[in-house]
C-alpha positions as CSV (number, residue, x, y, z in Angstrom):
1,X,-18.8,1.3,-17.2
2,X,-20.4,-1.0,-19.2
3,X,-21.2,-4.5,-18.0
4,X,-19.1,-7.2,-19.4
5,X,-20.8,-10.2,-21.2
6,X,-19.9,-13.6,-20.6
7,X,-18.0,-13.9,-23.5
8,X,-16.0,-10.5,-22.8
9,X,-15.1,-11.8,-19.8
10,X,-14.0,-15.4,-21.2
11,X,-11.9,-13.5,-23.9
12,X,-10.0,-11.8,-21.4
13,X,-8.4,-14.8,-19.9
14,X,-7.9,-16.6,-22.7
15,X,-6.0,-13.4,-24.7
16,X,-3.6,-13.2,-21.4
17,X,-2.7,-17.1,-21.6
18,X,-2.7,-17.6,-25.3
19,X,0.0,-14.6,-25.2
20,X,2.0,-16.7,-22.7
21,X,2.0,-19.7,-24.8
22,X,0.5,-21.7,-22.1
23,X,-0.9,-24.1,-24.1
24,X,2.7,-24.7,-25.4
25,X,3.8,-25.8,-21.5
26,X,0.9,-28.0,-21.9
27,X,1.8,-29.4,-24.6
28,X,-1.4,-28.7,-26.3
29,X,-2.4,-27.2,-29.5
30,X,-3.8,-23.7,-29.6
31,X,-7.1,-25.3,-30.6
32,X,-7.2,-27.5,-27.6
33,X,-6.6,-25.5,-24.9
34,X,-9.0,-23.0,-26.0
35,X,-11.5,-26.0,-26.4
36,X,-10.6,-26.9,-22.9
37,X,-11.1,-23.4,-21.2
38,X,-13.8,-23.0,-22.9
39,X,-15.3,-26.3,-21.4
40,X,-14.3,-25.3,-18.2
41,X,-15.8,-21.9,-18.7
42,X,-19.2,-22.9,-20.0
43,X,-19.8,-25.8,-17.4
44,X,-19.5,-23.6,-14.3
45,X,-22.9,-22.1,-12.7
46,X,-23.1,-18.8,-11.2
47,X,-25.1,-18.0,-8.7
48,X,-26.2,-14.4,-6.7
49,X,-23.8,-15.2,-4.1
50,X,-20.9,-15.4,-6.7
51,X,-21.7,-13.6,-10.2
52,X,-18.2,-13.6,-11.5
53,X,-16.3,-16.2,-13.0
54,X,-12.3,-16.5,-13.2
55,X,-10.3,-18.6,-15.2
56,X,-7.4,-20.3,-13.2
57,X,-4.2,-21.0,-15.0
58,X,-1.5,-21.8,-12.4
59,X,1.2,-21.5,-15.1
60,X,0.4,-17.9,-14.9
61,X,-0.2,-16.6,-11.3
62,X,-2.9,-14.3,-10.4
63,X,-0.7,-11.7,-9.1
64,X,0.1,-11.1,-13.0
65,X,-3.4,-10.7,-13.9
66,X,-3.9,-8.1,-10.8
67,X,-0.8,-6.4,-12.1
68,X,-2.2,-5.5,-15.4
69,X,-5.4,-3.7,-13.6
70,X,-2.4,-1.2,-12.4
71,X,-3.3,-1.1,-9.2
72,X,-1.8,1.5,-6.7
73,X,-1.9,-1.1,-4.1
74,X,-2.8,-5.0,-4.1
75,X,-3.1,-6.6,-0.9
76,X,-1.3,-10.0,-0.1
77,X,-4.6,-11.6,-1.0
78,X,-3.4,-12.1,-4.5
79,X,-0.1,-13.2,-3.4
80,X,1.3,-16.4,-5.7
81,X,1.0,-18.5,-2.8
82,X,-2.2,-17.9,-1.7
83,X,-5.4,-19.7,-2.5
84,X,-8.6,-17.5,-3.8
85,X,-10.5,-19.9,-1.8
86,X,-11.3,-22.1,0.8
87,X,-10.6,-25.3,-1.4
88,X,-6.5,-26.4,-1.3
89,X,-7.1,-29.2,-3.9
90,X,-7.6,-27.4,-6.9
91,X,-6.4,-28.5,-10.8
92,X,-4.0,-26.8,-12.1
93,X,-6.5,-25.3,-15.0
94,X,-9.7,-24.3,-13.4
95,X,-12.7,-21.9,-13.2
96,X,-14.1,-20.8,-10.5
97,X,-16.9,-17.8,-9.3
98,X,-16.3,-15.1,-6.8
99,X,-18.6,-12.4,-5.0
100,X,-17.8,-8.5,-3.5
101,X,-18.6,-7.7,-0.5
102,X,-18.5,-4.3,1.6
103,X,-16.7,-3.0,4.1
104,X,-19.0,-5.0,7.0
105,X,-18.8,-8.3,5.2
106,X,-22.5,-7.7,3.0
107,X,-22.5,-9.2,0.1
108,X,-23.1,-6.5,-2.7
109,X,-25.2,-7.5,-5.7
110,X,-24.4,-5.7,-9.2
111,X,-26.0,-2.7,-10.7
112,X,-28.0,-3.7,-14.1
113,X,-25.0,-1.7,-16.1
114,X,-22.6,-4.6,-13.9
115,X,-20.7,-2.2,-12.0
116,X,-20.9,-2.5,-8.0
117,X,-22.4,-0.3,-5.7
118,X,-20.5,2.0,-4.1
119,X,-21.9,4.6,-0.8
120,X,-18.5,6.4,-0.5
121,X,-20.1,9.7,-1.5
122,X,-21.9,9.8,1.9
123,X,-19.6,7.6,4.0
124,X,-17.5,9.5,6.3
125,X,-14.8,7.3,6.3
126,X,-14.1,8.5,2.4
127,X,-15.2,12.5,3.5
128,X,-14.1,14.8,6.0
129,X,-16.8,16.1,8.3
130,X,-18.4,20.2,7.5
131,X,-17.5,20.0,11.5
132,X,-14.0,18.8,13.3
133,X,-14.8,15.3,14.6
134,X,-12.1,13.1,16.2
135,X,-11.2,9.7,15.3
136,X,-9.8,6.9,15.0
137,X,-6.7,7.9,12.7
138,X,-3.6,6.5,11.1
139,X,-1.2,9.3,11.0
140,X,2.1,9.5,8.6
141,X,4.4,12.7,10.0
142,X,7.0,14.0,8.1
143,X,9.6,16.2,7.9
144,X,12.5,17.7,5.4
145,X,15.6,17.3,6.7
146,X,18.3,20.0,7.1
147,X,15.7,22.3,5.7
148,X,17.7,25.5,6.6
149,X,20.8,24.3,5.5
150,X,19.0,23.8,2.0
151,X,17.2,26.9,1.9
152,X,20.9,28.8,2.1
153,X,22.7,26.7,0.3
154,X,20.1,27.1,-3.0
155,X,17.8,29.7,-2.1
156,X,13.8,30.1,-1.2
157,X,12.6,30.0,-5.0
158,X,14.5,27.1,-5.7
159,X,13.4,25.0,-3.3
160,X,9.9,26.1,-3.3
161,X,9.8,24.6,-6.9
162,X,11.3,21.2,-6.1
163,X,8.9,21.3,-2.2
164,X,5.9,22.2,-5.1
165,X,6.9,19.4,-7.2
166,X,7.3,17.1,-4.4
167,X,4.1,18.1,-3.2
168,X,1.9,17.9,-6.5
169,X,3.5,14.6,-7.5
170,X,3.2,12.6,-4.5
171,X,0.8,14.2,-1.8
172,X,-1.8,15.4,-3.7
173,X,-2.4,12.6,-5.2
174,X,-6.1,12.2,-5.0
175,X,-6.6,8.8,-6.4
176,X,-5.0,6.1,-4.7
177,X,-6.5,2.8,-6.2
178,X,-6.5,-0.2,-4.6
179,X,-7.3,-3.8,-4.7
180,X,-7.1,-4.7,-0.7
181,X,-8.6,-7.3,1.5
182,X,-12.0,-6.6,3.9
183,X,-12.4,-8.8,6.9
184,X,-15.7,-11.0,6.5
185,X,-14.7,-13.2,9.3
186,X,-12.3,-15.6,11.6
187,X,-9.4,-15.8,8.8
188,X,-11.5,-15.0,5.9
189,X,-11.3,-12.4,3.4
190,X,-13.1,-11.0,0.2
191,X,-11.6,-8.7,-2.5
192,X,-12.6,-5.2,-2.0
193,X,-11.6,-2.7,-4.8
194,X,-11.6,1.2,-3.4
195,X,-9.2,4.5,-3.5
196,X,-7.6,5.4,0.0
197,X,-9.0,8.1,1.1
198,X,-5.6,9.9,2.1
199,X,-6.3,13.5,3.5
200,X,-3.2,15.9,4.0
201,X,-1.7,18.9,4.9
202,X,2.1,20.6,4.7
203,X,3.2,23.9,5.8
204,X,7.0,25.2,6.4
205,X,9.1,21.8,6.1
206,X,6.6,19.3,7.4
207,X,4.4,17.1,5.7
208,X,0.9,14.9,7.1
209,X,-1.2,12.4,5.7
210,X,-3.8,10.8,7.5
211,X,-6.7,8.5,7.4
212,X,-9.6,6.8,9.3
213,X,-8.0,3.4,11.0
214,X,-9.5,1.0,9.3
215,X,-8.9,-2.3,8.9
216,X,-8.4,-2.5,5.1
217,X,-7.0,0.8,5.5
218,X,-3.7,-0.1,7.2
219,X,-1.6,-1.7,4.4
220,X,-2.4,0.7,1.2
221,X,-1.6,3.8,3.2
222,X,1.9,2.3,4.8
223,X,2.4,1.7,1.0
224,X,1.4,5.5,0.6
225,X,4.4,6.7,2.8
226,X,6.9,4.4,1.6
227,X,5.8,5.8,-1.9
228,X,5.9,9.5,-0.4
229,X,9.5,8.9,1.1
230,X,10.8,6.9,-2.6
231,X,9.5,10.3,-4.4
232,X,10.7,12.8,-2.4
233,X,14.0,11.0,-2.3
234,X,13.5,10.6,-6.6
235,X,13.5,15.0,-6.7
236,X,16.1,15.6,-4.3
237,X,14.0,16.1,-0.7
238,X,15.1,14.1,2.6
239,X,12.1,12.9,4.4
240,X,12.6,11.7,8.3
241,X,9.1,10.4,9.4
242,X,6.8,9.0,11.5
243,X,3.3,6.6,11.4
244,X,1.4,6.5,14.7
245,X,-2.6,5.7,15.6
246,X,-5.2,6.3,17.9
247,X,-8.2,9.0,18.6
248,X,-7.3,12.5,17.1
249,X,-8.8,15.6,15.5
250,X,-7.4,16.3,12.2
251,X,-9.9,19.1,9.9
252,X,-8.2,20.3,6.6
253,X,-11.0,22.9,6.6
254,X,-10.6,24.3,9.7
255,X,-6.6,23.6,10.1
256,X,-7.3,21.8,13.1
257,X,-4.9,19.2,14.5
258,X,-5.0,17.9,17.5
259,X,-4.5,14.5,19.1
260,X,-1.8,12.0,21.6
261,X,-0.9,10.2,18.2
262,X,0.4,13.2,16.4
263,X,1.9,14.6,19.7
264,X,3.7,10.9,19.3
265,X,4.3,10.9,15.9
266,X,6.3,14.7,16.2
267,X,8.4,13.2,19.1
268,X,8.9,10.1,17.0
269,X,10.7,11.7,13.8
270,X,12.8,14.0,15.7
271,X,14.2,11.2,17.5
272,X,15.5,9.6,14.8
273,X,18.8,10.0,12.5
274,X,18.8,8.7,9.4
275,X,16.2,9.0,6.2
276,X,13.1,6.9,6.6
277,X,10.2,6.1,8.9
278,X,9.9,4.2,12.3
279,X,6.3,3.5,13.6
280,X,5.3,4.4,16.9
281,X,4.4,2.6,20.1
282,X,0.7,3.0,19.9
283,X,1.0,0.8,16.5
284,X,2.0,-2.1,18.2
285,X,-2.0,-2.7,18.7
286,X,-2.4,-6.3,17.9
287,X,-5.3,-5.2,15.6
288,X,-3.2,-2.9,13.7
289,X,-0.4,-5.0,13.0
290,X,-2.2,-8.2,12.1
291,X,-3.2,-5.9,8.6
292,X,0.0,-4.9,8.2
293,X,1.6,-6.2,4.7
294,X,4.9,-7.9,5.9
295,X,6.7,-6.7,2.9
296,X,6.4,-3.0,3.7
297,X,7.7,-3.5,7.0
298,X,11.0,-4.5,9.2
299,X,11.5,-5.5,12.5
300,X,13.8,-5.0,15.4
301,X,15.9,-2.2,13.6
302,X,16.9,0.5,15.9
303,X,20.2,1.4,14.9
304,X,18.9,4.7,13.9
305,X,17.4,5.9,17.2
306,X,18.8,8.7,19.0
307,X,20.2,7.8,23.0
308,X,17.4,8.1,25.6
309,X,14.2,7.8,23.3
310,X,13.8,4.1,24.4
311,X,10.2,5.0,25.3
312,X,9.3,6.2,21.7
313,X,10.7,2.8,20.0
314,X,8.3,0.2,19.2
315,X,11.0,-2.2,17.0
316,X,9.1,-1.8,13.7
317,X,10.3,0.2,10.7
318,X,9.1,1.2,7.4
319,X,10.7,-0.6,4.1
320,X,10.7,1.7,1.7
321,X,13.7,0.8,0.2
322,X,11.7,-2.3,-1.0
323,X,9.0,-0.5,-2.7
324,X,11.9,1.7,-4.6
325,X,13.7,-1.1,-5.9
326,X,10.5,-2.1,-6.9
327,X,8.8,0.8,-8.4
328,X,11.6,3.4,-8.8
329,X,14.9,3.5,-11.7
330,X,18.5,3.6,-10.2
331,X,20.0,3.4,-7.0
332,X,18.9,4.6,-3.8
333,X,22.5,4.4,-2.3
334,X,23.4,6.9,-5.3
335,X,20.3,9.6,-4.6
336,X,21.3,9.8,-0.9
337,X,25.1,10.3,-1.8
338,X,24.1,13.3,-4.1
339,X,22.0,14.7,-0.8
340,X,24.8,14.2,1.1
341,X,26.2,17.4,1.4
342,X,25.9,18.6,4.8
343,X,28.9,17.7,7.5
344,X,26.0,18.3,10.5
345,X,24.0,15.7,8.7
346,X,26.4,13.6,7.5
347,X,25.6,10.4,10.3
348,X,21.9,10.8,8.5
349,X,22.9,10.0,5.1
350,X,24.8,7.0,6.1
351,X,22.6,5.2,8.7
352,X,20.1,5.5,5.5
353,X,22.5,3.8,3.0
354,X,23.3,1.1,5.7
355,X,19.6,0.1,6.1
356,X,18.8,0.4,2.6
357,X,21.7,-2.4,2.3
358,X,19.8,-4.2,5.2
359,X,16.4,-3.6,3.4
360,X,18.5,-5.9,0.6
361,X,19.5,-8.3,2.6
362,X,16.6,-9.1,4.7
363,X,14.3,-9.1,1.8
364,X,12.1,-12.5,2.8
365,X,12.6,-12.1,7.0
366,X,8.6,-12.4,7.0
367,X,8.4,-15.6,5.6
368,X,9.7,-16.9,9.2
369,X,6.7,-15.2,11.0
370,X,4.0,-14.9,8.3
371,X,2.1,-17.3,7.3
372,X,-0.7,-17.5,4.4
373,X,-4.0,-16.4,4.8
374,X,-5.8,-18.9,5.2
C-alpha cells in the first residue's frame, strides 16, 4: 500500500463532507468551507508521536467514516458519543492528529511506503504452535439442533450441502477485519486495526471457534458468533451454543482438544432450549467482561435454561438478534418458523422467537450500566 500524501489524505475528508452538503447546514458556500477545512488542515503540526491527521466534522459522526472502511468489526471506540480524545471541549469543525500503537501500548512509527508495522507472522497469538500448547482461550461451542431429525427428514447429501455451505460461508472465513480498541492504560485506549485470528474446527453436528483471550480479542470474536448463529439461521441450520474461557489445549493439527472451558462450554449448550448462545460462568471474569461490547450482549435472561443447571448459568446472553437486524434481510421470527418443523423441538423454536422479540425491546438496556470510555 502506497503511502498517502498530505493532500490524499485532506481530499478524503473533504469528498465525504462536500457529498453531505455540510457546508449547506453551515450555511456556507462550497468555496468557504473548503477554505475553512483547508485552514484547519494546513495549520495543525504533526509530530512522531501523532503522524496522522483527521478532519472533524461533528455534522457527520465518525462512526460513518469507519463504516465506509467496511470493517468486519469496529469497536465502541468510534461510537457517536465518544470522544477520539482526551479533550471534551472541542469545535464543532476541527483537525486533529492521532498515533498507532501495538498490542502492549508501544507506539509504532510508519514504514517509509506509510503502512504500519505489523509482527503477526511470528506472533503466536495470530499462529497456532507446530506443538499443542495450552492457553488462555475464548471458546464459542456449537451445535445443530435436532440434527437427526434433519438428516431423515431430507437425507445425508442434502444436508451435507447446506452444513458445507454453512461452513464455507461463515467458519472458514479467514479474514475477519477489525478496527478494535488496545488497552494503553487506566481508561485509555488507541485504535488498533488487525484480523481475528479465529481458528476452528467441526465434525458430526458440532461446530468450535476459538481464540487466544486477549483483551482486544473479546468483543470482535463475540461479534464472530453472533455472525456464525445469524448465518446459519440465513441457510436453514439451528445453532444452540456456548462461549466459555480459561486455560485449554486446542491444536487444529493434531486434533487435540482439551480443557475445563470446553468441558464447560459442552455442558453449557446442552442445557439450554432455544436457538442462540448463553455464556458460561468462567466469563464472568471481571477482566473479560469489562471488553465486552454492551451491544452484543444481554443480561439476566434465563428463561431458556433447562431445570437444575443453576450451576452452569452466569445471567449473560448473546444478542444476536441485534446484529441480524442489523446486518441480515427479513425477519428472524419468519426463518425460525420455516425451521420449525419438529413437535420434539417445538418449545426450541418459540423460546427463540420470544427472545428475539426481547432482543427488540431491550435494544438500549446498556445505556443504564455503560458508560463512555473515557
Amino acid at each position: 500500500m502506497n503511502k498517502k500524501s498530505d493532500e490524499e489524505q485532506f481530499q478524503f475528508f473533504m469528498s465525504r463532507y462536500l457529498e453531505a452538503k455540510l457546508y449547506e447546514k453551515r450555511g456556507m458556500t462550497k468555496e468557504q468551507y473548503i477554505n475553512k477545512c483547508r485552514e484547519l488542515w494546513q495549520k495543525l503540526e504533526v509530530d512522531e508521536a501523532c503522524e496522522d491527521k483527521l478532519l472533524i466534522d461533528k455534522l457527520m459522526p465518525i462512526r460513518d467514516l469507519v463504516r465506509e472502511q467496511n470493517y468486519d468489526y469496529d469497536d465502541k471506540l468510534f461510537q457517536d458519543d465518544n470522544p477520539l480524545d482526551d479533550e471534551p471541549e472541542r469545535p464543532s469543525l476541527y483537525c486533529t492528529a492521532i498515533g498507532m500503537y501495538d498490542k502492549n501500548g508501544k507506539l509504532l512509527k510508519k514504514n517509509p511506503d506509510g503502512t504500519y508495522p505489523s509482527n503477526t507472522d511470528k506472533d503466536p497469538l495470530f499462529n497456532e504452535t507446530d506443538e499443542p500448547k495450552s492457553m488462555p482461550l475464548i471458546i464459542g461451542f456449537f451445535d445443530v439442533l435436532g440434527f437427526s431429525q434433519k438428516l431423515r427428514e431430507i437425507g445425508l447429501d442434502k444436508i451435507f450441502q447446506i452444513y458445507e455451505q454453512l461452513i464455507q460461508k461463515a467458519v472458514l472465513k479467514d479474514s475477519w477485519r477489525c478496527l478494535g480498541r488496545a488497552k494503553v492504560g487506566p481508561r485509555r485506549y488507541s485504535p488498533i486495526i488487525f484480523n481475528l485470528p479465529v481458528r476452528y474446527s467441526y465434525f458430526s453436528d458440532t461446530i468450535l471457534l476459538w481464540v487466544p483471550l486477549v483483551q482486544y480479542f473479546v468483543a470482535p470474536f463475540t461479534a464472530r458468533c453472533a455472525h456464525l448463529i445469524c448465518e446459519a439461521l440465513e441457510v436453514g441450520i439451528p445453532l444452540r451454543g456456548s462461549i466459555t474461557i480459561g486455560e485449554a489445549l486446542m491444536h487444529k493439527k493434531t486434533s487435540t482438544y482439551i480443557g475445563e472451558p470446553l468441558v464447560e462450554a459442552e455442558a453449557l449448550e446442552k442445557a439450554q432450549v432455544w436457538l442462540g448462545v448463553s455464556f458460561g460462568q468462567s466469563a464472568t471474569w471481571p477482566e473479560f467482561q469489562e471488553e465486552l461490547d454492551p451491544k452484543l450482549i444481554i443480561q439476566y435472561y434465563m428463561t431458556h435454561f433447562k431445570p437444575g443447571n443453576e450451576k452452569l448459568i452466569s445471567n449473560l446472553v448473546l444478542d444476536w438478534p441485534r446484529q441480524w437486524r442489523a446486518k441480515f434481510n427479513g425477519s428472524a421470527i419468519d426463518k425460525i418458523n420455516e425451521l420449525n418443523k419438529f413437535k420434539d423441538y417445538e418449545h426450541y423454536y418459540l423460546n427463540a422467537i420470544d427472545f428475539v422479540r426481547y432482543s427488540e425491546s431491550n435494544a438500549d438496556w446498556w445505556k443504564k450500566y455503560f458508560n463512555p470510555i473515557e
